[in-house]
C-alpha positions in Angstrom: 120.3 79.2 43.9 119.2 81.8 41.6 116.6 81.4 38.2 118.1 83.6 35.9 115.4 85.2 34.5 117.5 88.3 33.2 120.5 90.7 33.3 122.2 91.3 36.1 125.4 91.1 35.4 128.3 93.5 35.2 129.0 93.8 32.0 128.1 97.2 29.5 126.3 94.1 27.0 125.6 91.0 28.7 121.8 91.0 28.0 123.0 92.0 24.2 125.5 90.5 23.4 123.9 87.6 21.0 125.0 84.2 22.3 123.3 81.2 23.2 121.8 82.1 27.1 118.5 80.6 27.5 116.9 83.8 28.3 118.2 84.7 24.5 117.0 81.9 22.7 115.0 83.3 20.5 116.5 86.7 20.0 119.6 87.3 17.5 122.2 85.9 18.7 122.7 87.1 19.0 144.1 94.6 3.3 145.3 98.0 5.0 148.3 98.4 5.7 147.8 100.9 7.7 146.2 101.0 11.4 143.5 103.5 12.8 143.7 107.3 11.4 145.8 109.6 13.3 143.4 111.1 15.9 141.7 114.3 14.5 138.9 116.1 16.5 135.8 117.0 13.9 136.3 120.7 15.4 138.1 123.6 14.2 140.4 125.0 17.8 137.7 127.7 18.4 135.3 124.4 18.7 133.0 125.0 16.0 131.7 122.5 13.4 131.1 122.7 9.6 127.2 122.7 9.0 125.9 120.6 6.4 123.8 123.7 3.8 120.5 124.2 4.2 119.3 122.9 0.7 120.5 119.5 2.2 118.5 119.6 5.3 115.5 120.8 3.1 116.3 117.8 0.7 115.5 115.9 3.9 112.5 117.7 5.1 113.7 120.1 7.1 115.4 117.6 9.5 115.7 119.5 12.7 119.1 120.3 13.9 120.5 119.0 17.1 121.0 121.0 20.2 124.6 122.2 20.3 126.6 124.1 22.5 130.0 125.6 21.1 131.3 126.7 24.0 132.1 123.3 25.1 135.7 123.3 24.7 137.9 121.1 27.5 141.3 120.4 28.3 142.4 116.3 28.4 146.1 116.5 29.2 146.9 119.3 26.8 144.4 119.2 23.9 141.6 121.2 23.6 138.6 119.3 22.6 134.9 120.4 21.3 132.1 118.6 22.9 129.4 120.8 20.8 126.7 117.8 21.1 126.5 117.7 24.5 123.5 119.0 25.2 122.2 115.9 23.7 123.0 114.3 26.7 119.8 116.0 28.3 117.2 113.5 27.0 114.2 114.8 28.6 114.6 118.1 26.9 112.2 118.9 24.4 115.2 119.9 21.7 116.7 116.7 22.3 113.3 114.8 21.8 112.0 117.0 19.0 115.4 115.6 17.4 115.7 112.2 17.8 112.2 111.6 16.7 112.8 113.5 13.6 115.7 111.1 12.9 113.6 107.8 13.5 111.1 109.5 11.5 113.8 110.1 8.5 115.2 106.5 9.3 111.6 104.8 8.8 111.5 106.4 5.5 114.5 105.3 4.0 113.8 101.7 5.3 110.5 101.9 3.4 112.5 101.9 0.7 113.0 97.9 1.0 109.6 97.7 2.3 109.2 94.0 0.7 112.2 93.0 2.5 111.0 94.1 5.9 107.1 92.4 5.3 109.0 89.2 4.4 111.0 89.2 7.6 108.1 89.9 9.9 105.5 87.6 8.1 108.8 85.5 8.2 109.3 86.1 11.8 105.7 85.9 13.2 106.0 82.3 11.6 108.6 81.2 12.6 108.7 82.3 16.6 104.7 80.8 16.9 105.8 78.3 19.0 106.1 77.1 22.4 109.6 77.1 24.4 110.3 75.8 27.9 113.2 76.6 30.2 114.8 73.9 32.4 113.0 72.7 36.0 114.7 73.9 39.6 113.2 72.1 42.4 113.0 73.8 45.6 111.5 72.3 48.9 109.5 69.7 47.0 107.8 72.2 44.3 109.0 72.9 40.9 109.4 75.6 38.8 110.1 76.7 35.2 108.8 79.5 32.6 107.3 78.7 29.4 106.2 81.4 26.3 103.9 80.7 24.1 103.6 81.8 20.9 104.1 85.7 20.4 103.6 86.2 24.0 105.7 89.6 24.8 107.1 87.7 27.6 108.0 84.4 29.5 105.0 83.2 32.2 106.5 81.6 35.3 104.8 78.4 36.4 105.0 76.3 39.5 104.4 72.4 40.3 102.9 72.3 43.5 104.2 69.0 45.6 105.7 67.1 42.9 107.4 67.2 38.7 104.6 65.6 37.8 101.7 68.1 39.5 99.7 70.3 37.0 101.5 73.3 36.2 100.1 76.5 37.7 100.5 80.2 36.7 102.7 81.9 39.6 103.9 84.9 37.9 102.9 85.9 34.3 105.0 89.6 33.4 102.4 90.0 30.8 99.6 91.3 32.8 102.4 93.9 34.6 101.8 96.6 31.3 99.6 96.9 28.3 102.6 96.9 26.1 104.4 94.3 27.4 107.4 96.4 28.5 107.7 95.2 32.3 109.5 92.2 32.7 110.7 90.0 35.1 115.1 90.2 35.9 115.6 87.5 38.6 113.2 84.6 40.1 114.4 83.5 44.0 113.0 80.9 45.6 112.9 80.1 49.7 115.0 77.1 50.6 111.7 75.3 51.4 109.8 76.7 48.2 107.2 78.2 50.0 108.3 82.0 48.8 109.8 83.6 45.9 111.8 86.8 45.5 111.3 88.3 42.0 113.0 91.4 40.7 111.2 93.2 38.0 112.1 96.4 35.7 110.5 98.7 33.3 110.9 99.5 29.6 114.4 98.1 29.6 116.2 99.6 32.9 118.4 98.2 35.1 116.5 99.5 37.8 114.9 96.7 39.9 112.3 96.4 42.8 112.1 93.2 44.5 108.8 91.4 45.4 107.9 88.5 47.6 105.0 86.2 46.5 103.4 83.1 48.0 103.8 79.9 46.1 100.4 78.1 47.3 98.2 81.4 46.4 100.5 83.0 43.9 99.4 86.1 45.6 102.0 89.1 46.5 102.9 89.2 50.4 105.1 91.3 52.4 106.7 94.5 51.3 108.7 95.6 48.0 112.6 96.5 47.8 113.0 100.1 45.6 116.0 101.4 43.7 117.8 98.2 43.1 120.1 97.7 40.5 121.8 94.8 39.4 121.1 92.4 42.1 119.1 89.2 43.0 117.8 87.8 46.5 120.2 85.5 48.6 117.8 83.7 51.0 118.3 82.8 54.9 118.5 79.4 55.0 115.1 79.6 57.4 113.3 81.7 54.9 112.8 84.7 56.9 114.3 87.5 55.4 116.7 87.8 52.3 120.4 89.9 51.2 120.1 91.6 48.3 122.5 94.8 46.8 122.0 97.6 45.9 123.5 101.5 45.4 124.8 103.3 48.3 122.7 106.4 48.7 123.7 108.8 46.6 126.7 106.9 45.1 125.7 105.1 42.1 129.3 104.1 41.3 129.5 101.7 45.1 127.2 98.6 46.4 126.5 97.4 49.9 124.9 94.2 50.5 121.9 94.7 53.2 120.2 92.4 54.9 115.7 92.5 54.8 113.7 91.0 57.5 110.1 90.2 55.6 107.3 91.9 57.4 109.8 95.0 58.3 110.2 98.4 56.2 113.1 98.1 54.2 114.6 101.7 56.0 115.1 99.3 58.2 117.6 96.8 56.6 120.9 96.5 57.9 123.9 97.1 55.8 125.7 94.1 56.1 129.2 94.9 53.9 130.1 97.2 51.1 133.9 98.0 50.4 133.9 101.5 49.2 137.9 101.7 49.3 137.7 99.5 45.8 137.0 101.5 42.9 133.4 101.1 41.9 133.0 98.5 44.0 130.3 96.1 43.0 129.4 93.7 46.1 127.2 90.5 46.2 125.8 88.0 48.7 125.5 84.3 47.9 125.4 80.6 49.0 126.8 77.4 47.0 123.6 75.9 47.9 120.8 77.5 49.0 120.2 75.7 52.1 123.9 75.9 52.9 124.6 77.7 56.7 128.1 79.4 54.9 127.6 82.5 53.5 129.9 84.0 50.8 130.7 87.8 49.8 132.2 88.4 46.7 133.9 91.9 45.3 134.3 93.4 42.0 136.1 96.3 41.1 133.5 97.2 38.7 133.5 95.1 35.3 136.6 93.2 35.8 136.2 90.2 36.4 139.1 89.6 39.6 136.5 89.2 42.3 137.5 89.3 45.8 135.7 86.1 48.2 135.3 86.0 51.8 133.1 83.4 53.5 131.3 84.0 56.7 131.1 81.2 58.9 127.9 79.9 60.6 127.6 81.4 64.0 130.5 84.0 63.0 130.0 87.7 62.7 133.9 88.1 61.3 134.6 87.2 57.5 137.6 84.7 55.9 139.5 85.8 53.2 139.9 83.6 50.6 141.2 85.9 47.9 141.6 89.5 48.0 139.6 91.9 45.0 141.7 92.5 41.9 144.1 89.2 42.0 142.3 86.7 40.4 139.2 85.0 39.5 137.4 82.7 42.2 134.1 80.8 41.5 133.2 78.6 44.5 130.7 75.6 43.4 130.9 73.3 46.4 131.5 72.5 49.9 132.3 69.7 51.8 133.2 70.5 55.5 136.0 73.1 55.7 136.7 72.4 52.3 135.3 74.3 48.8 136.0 73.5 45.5 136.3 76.6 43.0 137.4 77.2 39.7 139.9 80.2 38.9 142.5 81.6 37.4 145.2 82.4 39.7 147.9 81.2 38.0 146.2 79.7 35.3 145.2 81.9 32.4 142.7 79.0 31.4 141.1 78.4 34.6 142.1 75.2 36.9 139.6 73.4 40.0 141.1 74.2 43.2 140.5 72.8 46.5 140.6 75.1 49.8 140.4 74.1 53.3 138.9 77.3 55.4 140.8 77.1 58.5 143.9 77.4 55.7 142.2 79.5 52.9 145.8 81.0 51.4 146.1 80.8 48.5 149.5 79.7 49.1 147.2 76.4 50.5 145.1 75.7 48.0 145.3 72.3 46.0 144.9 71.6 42.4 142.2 69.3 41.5 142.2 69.6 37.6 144.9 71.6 36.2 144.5 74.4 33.4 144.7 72.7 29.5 147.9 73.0 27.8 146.4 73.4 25.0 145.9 77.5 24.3 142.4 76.6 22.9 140.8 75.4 26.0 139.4 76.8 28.6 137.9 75.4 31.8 134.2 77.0 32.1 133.0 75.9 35.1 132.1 73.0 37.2 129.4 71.2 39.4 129.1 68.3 41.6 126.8 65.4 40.8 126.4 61.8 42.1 130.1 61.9 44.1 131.5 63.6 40.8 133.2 66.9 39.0 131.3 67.5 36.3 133.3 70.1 34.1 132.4 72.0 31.2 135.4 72.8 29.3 135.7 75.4 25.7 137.3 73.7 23.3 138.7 75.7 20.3 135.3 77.8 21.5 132.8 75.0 21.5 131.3 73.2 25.1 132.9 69.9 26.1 131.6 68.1 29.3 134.0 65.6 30.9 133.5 63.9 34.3 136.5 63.5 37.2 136.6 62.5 40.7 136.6 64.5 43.5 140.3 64.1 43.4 140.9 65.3 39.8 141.1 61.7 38.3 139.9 61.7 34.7 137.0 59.1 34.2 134.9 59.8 31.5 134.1 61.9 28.4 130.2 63.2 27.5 129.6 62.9 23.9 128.5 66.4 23.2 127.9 67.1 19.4 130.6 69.1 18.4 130.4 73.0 17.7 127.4 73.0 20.8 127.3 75.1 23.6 125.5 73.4 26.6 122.8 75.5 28.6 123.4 74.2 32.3 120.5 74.2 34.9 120.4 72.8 38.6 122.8 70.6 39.3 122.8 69.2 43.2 125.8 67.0 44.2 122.9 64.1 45.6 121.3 64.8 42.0 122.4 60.7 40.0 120.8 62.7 37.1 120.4 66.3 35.7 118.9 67.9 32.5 120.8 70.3 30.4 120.3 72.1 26.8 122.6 71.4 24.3 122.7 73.9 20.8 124.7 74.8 17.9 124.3 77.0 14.8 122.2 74.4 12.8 119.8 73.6 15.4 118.0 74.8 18.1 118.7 73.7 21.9 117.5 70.5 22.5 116.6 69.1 26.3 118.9 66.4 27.1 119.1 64.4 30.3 122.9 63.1 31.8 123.0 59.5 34.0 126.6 60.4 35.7 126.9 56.3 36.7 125.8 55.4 33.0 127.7 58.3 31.2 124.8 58.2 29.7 123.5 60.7 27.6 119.6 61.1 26.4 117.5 63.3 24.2 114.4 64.3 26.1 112.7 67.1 23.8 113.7 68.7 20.7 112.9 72.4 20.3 109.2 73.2 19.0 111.2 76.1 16.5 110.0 74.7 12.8 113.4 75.6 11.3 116.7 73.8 11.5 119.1 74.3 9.2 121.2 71.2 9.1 119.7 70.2 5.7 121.1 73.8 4.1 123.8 74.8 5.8 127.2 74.2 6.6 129.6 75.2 10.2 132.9 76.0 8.9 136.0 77.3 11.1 138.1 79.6 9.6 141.1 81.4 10.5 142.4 85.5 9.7 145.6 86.8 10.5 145.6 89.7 12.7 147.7 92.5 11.9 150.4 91.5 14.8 150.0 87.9 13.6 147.8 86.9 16.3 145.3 83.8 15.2 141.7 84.9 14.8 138.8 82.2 14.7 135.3 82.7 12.9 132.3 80.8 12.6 131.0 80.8 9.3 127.4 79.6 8.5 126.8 79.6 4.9 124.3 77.2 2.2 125.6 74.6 1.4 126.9 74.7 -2.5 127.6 78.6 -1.8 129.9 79.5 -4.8 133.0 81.0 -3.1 132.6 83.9 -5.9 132.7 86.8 -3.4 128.8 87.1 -4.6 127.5 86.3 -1.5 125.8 88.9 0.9 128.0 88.4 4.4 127.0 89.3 7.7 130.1 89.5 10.3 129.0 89.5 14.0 131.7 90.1 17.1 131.8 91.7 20.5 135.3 91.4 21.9 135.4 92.7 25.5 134.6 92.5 28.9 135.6 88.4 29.4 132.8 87.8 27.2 132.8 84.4 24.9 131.0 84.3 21.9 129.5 80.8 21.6 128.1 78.8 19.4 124.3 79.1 19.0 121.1 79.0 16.9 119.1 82.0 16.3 116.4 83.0 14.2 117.6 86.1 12.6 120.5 84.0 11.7 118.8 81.4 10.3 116.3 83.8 8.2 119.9 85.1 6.9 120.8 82.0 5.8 117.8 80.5 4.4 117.8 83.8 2.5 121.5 83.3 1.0 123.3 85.1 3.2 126.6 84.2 4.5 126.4 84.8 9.3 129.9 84.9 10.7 131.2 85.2 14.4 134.2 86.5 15.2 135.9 84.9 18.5 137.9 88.4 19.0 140.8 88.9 21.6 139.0 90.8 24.9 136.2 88.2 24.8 136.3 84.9 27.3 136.5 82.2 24.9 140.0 81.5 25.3 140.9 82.6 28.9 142.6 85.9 30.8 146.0 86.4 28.1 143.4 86.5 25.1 141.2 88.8 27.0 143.7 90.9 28.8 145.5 91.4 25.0 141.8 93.4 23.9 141.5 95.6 26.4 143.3 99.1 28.0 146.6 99.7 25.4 145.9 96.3 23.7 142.2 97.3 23.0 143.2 98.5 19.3 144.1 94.8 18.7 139.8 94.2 18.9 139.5 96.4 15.9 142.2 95.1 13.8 141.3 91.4 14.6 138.2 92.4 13.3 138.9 94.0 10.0 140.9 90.4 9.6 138.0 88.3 9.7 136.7 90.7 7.1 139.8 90.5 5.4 140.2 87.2 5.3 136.6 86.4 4.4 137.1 88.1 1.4 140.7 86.8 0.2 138.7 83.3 0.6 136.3 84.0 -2.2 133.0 84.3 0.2 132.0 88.1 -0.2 133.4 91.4 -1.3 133.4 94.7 0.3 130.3 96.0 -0.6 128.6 92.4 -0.1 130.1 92.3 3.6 128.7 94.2 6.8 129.3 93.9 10.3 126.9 93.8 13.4 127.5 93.9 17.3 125.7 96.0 20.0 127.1 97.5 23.2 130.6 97.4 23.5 130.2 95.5 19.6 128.5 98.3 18.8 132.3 100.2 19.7 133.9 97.8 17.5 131.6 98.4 14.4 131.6 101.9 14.9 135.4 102.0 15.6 136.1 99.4 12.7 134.2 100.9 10.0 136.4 104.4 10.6 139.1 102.8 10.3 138.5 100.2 8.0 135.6 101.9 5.8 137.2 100.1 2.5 136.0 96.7 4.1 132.5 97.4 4.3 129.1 97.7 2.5 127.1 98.5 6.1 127.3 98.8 9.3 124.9 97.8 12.4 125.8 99.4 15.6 123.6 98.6 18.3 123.2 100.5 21.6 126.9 101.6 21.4 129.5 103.1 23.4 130.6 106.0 21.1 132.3 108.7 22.8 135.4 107.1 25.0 136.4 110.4 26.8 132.7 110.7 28.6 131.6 107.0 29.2 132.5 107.0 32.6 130.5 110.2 33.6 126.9 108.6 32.8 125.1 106.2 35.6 127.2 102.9 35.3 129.9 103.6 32.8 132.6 104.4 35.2 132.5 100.7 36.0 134.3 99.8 32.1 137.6 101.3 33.2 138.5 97.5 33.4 138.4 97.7 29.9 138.2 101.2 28.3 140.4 102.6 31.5 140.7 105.9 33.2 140.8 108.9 30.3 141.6 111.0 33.6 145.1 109.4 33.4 147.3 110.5 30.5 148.2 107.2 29.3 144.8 105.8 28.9 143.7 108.9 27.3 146.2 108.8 24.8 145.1 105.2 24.0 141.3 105.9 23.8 141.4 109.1 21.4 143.2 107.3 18.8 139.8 104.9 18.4 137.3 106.8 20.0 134.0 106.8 17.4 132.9 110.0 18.1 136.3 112.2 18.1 137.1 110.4 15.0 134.5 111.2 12.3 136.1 112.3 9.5 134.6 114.8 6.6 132.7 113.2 3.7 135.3 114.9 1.3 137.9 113.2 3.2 136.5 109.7 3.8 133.4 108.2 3.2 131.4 106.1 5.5 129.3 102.5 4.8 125.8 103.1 5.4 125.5 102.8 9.0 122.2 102.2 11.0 123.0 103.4 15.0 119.7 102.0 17.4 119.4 102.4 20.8 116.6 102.6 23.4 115.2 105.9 24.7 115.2 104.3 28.2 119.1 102.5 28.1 120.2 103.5 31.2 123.5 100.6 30.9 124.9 102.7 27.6 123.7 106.0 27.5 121.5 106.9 23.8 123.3 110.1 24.1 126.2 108.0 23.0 124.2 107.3 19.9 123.2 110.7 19.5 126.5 112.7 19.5 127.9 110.0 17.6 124.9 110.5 14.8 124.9 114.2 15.2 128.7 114.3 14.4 128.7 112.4 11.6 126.1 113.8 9.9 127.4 117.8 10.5 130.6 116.2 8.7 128.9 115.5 5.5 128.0 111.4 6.1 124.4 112.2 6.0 123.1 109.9 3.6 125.2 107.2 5.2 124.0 107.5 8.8 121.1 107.1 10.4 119.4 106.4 13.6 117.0 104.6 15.4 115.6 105.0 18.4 113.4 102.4 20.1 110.8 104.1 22.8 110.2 102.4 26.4 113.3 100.3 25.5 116.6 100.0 27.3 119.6 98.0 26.7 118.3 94.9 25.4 116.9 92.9 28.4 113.2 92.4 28.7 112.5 93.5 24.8 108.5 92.2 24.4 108.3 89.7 21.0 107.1 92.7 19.1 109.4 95.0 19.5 111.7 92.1 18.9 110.7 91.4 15.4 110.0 95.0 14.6 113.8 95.7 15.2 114.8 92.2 13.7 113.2 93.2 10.6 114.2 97.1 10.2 118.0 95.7 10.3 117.1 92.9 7.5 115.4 95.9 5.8 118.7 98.4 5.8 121.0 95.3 5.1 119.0 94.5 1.8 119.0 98.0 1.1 122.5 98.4 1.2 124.0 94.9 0.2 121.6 94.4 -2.1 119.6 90.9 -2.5 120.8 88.3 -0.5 120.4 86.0 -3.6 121.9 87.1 -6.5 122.1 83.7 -8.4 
């Protein structure tokens, strides 16, 4: 069992994307007839670029130009395409630094512009995040454990309850003292089967890099030896507490993982590789146990960021593996064991997810027997399951809110949970002994809530309400609302608007989406939504087709050829929120980071008639490149392979940076681009190239970039540079929309 302390998942956003993950909680939650522009590259055949004059540049105080290159012509399957920018992808040269400073330094200027709008959101947000929040309790070998952050803290502090839930809470690990700036922070948090150890990962200024650490519970002291150039990965224990499997890179080979195996007290050039699968493409490989005193161990595969994971189980006493499903079928997620026999949710053969039970000595999947069948209905989704007290406990997505419904072990339906509706439920430990557990429940009006389950009972109770001194239940209203895509398709949107908003198309709108990767958008308070609302403001989320909410045929339909359908599901919702009376064009902007940050950057070329601004946060811009930088060749699952023709020809046609167009032609909502100097998920130089491009094609004065130093892709941001950030996009937005309250 595994604290999640951080990212380490797969995907190009999963520590940005803005949803309701109790490592998030107090960050942001995070008509044309015609389709995308025919694909024109911003360079003339002889791959040079028009210059913007040099009375514009001094205009701007002598803004340095970026380093180009025009020899940087290549061939992709018969066109000849300019790369000029790319020696912007050198980010420790001085050129490339000189640069990009120079642009935050522009960018801070024109945000000073709305300089009472950005002291009101951080006097607003220094407020509002002075309190105290407390993650959920795992017990482990009699001691229990949980973080708390207090205040503005810049991180989380990691306590322990020696011998007992009711023992005074001691400091066991507390990221804070790691740097002066609060920049080090912790990923993952494993503890020993008999709680006497824990295995923490930890990274720097925002990097997916990891080393792993052992520390004593009972002296909270450091023992043993650290784990280097990890990535991505968290400790599996031996069930006797000896030595741990972890992943990590094969030497040289950043686009492969092996699991290997540590024996505390030992150097780790010693480990032993224990499995890696280097015949899948960018195979990402993982060690874990349903529980973690379980004797069965379990391998899983993934083919970089698609989610059709191979399983194999390794029997006690057994050196060979089982295969339970082979990589690239399906989706397997094994939760419990009893025997020979594991229960899992997957997919295989169910787009919306089913229980299935497997008896190892017949693990076909030919052999496997249904437990609780996929929904017919297309809006729900089974999410994943536990056992507790004898019984399934399943969460289910319904029309993209959590339902919780409890079955026995043979499927039969015995109860319902009354979850307030438009929630999303925040699950913890759950044990299959455990008669009780504790879970957070939270929607876009209020902050998550502790509640505590009786499975016997069905019984559900409040145990603490969040410390956060704003809800918004008392001026604001949920609304679902539907937009037409432009092959008919169904959209959904949240809206989160006052209550006795005049549906005038006066109202300042922020639309927020991600669409990719398998990734549900759910609901979930935030602050910086809730300073938008209280301000007036309209928040929207867009449940786009390539996201998880609804299962694989809604997310397969965004991604490789159908990935155009994102974009155009998007400019729906903007669409549609307009034909509805809530906001106008130049009322309306659009938000997402990561692979969002694609779809605002992609949308707004497209669509630039929709908009008034544009927020697009540490974004993957340039779509022939991606998978040439450390992890990127792991999105094929979704972007695919612009080595092969046909995936090419798809990813040129949307492709931010090789579709700027000329000022004279179209112009461009003001657009803010961030990113972190030290994002090694999503390249900055996707930022860069992207910024550079559009600014040598005339859209200065509607582009302009930020640059966050000793930041990466989102994960371990310290408080302050959380409300610093917060407030510099409140800042733009005002300057651009206007005031959020106009009546």
């Amino acid at each position: 069992m595994t604290i999640i302390l951080g990212h380490h998942g797969l995907s190009p956003s999963q520590t940005y994307v803005k949803t309701s993950t109790p490592l998030n909680m107090d960050n942001r939650e995070l008509g044309k007839s015609e389709p995308s522009p025919s694909f024109a590259v911003p360079h003339s055949s002889k791959g040079t670029l028009p210059s913007l004059s040099n009375v514009r540049f001094a205009a701007m105080g002598q803004l340095p130009l970026p380093p180009k290159d025009l020899s940087i012509v290549e061939n992709h399957h018969g066109q000849q395409i300019a790369d000029p920018y790319r020696p912007l992808e050198n980010l420790d040269s001085p050129q490339t630094i000189k640069w990009w400073k120079a642009q935050n330094k522009r960018t801070k200027a024109f945000l000073a512009q709305a300089k009472a709008a950005r002291q009101e959101a951080i006097h607003w947000n220094k407020a509002i995040r002075n309190y105290t929040r407390e993650e959920l309790t795992e017990e482990y070998g009699g001691n229990y454990f949980f973080s708390r952050q207090a205040g503005l803290d810049p991180q989380p502090i990691y306590y322990v309850r020696l011998g007992g839930k009711d023992a005074e809470p001691r400091v066991l690990i507390d990221p804070n003292t790691l740097s002066q700036d609060g920049t080090v922070a912790l990923d993952t948090m494993d503890v020993s089967p008999n709680g006497k150890l824990v295995a923490y990962t930890v990274n720097e200024a925002g990097s997916d890099w990891q080393t792993m650490h052992f520390r004593d519970v009972e002296t909270g002291k450091d023992v043993y030896e650290s784990l280097n150039d990890l990535r991505f990965t968290e400790a599996t224990w031996d069930v006797d507490g000896k030595g741990v499997l972890y992943a990590k890179p094969l030497s040289n080979d950043s686009q492969h993982f092996a699991v290997y195996h540590h024996t505390l007290g030992t150097d780790q050039s010693q480990d032993v590789e224990v499995y890696k699968r280097p015949d899948i493409e960018n195979s990402f490989v993982s060690a874990f146990r349903i529980e973690e005193d379980d004797p069965f161990l379990f391998f899983s595969v993934y083919s970089g960021t698609n989610p059709e994971n191979g399983i194999y189980c390794q029997k006690p006493g057994e050196t060979k593996l089982t295969e339970i499903l082979p990589p690239e079928v399906a989706t397997l997620s094994p939760f419990y064991r009893s025997g020979n026999i594991i229960y899992a949710t997957t997919d295989l053969d169910a787009p919306r997810h089913r229980i299935v039970a497997i008896d190892l000595t017949h693990p076909e999947p030919a052999s496997w027997r249904t437990v609780v069948p996929e929904s017919q209905n297309e809006a729900h989704k089974l999410q994943l399951a536990n056992v507790a007290d004898g019984k399934l406990i399943v969460k289910w997505s319904k029309g993209g809110a959590d339902a919780m419904e409890v079955y026995t072990l043979d499927g039969q339906h015995e109860a319902d949970v009354s979850i307030p509706l438009a929630s999303t439920i925040d699950m913890g430990q759950v044990r299959p002994t455990d008669k009780e557990f504790e879970f957070f429940i939270g929607g876009y009006l209020s902050p998550r809530a502790r509640y505590k389950y009786n499975v016997a009972q069905n019984k559900l109770t409040l145990v603490k309400k969040s410390a956060i001194a704003r809800d918004l239940t008392d001026i604001a209203v949920v609304e679902r609302l539907y937009a037409t895509s432009k092959d008919g398709t169904k959209v959904p949107m949240w809206v989160i608007r006052p209550k006795n908003m005049p549906k005038d198309g006066s109202s300042a709108t922020l639309l927020y989406g991600y669409g990719g990767f398998n990734v549900p958008l759910e609901p979930g308070y935030s602050l910086d939504m809730a300073h938008w609302v209280e301000n007036g403001g309209v928040y929207v989320v867009a449940n786009l087709r390539g996201g998880g909410e609804f299962g694989k045929t809604w997310y397969d339909n965004g991604r490789l050829s159908h990935k155009q359908n994102v974009f155009d599901d998007f400019a729906a919702c903007a669409e549609e929120l307009i034909k509805q009376g809530y906001t106008q064009p130049k009322r309306l902007a659009i938000e997402g980071g990561s692979n969002g940050g694609l779809l605002t950057a992609a949308t707004s070329q497209q669509y630039p008639e929709l908009f008034g601004a544009v927020i697009s946060e540490v974004p993957v811009t340039d779509m022939l490149r991606f998978q040439t930088n450390n992890y990127g060749a792991a999105w094929m699952s979704d972007y695919g392979n612009p080595a092969i023709k046909a995936d090419f020809e798809t990813a040129i046609k949307y492709s931010p940076l090789h579709n700027v167009q000329p000022a004279q032609t179209i112009k461009y909502p003001p657009t803010l681009i961030l990113t972190g100097d030290h994002d090694d998920r999503v390249a900055p130089w996707h930022a860069f190239k992207w910024a550079a491009t559009r600014q040598a094609q005339g859209q200065l004065d509607n582009t302009y970039l930020r640059v966050e130093e000793r930041a990466g892709h989102g994960a371990g941001k310290p408080t302050k540079k959380i409300i610093e950030e917060s407030a510099d996009i409140y800042a733009f937005l005002v300057k651009a929309l206007g005031p959020l309250r106009t009546k």
